[in-house]
MARLO-590258 format. One record per residue (C-alpha): x, y, z; residue in three letters. Coordinates in steps of 0.25 Angstrom, whole numbers, plus 5000, padded with zeros to 4 digits. Layout:
N
XYZALA
...
***
This chain:
134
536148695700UNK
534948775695UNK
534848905685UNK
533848985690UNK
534049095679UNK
534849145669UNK
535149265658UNK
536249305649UNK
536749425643UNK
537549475633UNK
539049545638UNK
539449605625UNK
539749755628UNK
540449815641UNK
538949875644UNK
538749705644UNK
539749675654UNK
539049785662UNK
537649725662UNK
538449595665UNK
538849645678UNK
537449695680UNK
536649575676UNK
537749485685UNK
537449575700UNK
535949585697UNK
536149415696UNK
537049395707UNK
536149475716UNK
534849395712UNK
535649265715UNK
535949345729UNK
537349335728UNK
538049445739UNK
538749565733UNK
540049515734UNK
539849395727UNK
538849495717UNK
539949585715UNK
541049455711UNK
540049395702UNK
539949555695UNK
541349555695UNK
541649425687UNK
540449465677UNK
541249585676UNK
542349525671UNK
541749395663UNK
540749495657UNK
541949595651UNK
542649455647UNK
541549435638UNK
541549575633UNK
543049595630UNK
543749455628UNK
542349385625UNK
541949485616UNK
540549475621UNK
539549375626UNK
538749335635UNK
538249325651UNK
537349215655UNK
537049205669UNK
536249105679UNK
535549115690UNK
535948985698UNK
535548885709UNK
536248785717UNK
535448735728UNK
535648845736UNK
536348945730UNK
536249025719UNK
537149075708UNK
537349155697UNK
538149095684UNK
538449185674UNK
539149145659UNK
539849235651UNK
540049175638UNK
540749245624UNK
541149205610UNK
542349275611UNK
543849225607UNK
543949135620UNK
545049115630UNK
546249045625UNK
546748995637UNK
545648985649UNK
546748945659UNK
547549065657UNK
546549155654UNK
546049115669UNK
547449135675UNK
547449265685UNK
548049385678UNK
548049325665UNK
547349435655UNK
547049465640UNK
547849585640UNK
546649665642UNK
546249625656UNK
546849605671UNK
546749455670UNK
545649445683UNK
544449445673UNK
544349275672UNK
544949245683UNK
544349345693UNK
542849315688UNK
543249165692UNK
543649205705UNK
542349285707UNK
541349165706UNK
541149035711UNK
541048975697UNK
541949005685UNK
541948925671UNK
542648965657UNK
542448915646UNK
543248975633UNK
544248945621UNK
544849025611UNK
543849065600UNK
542549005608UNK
542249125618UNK
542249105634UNK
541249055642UNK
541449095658UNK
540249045668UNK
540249115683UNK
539549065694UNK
539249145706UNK
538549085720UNK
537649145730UNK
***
C-alpha cells in the first residue's frame, strides 16, 4: 500500500470539527469516492473529530491519501493527549455513553468505514485511525 499524500490539522475548537468535516469531503471527493460513501466518511469525522474536542480535549487530524493496487483511499487519524479511555471494550459497546452523549459516537464511526483502529489508555490520550475505499 502506497501513500500518495497526506496533511494534518489541528481539531482543538468546535470552528476545528467544522473545518474537519470540510477538509474530509474535499479528500473523499479527490480520492473519487461516491456521495454516499463521501457523506459516511463526513459523518464519522463528524463524530471522531467532536471526540477529540469534548473528551480528547483537542488534538489533531492527520489524513492520507492512499493506494492499493487499484484502489484508492483516504486514511485519516485523529489523535489527543487527552485522559484516555479506561476501558476500550466498553467504551465500543452500542449504547454505552459518558453521560454526555447517545452512545453511537465510537461505535457508529466503526460501522461507517471499512477500516477502524483504537488505541488508548487512561491518562495517555486516544488514537482512532479510519480507512475509507473507493
Amino acid at each position: 500500500m502506497n501513500a500518495e499524500s497526506g496533511g494534518s490539522m489541528p481539531v482543538v475548537t468546535e470552528n476545528d470539527v467544522v473545518h474537519a468535516r470540510q477538509a474530509a469531503r474535499r479528500l473523499a471527493q479527490q480520492c473519487g469516492l461516491r456521495l454516499v460513501d463521501q457523506t459516511k466518511l463526513v459523518t464519522a469525522v463528524s463524530e471522531l473529530a467532536r471526540n477529540t474536542v469534548v473528551y480528547g480535549k483537542g488534538g489533531t487530524m492527520a489524513w492520507q491519501v492512499l493506494e492499493n493496487g487499484v484502489r484508492k483511499g483516504l486514511r485519516l487519524v485523529f489523535e489527543d493527549q487527552g485522559p484516555g479511555i479506561a476501558d476500550l471494550q466498553l467504551a465500543l459497546t452500542d449504547g454505552w455513553t459518558s453521560g454526555r452523549g447517545l452512545g453511537l459516537g465510537l461505535t457508529g464511526a466503526r460501522r461507517l468505514v471499512d477500516e477502524f483502529e483504537i488505541d488508548s489508555a487512561p491518562n495517555e490520550g486516544t488514537r482512532v485511525a479510519i480507512i475509507k475505499w473507493m
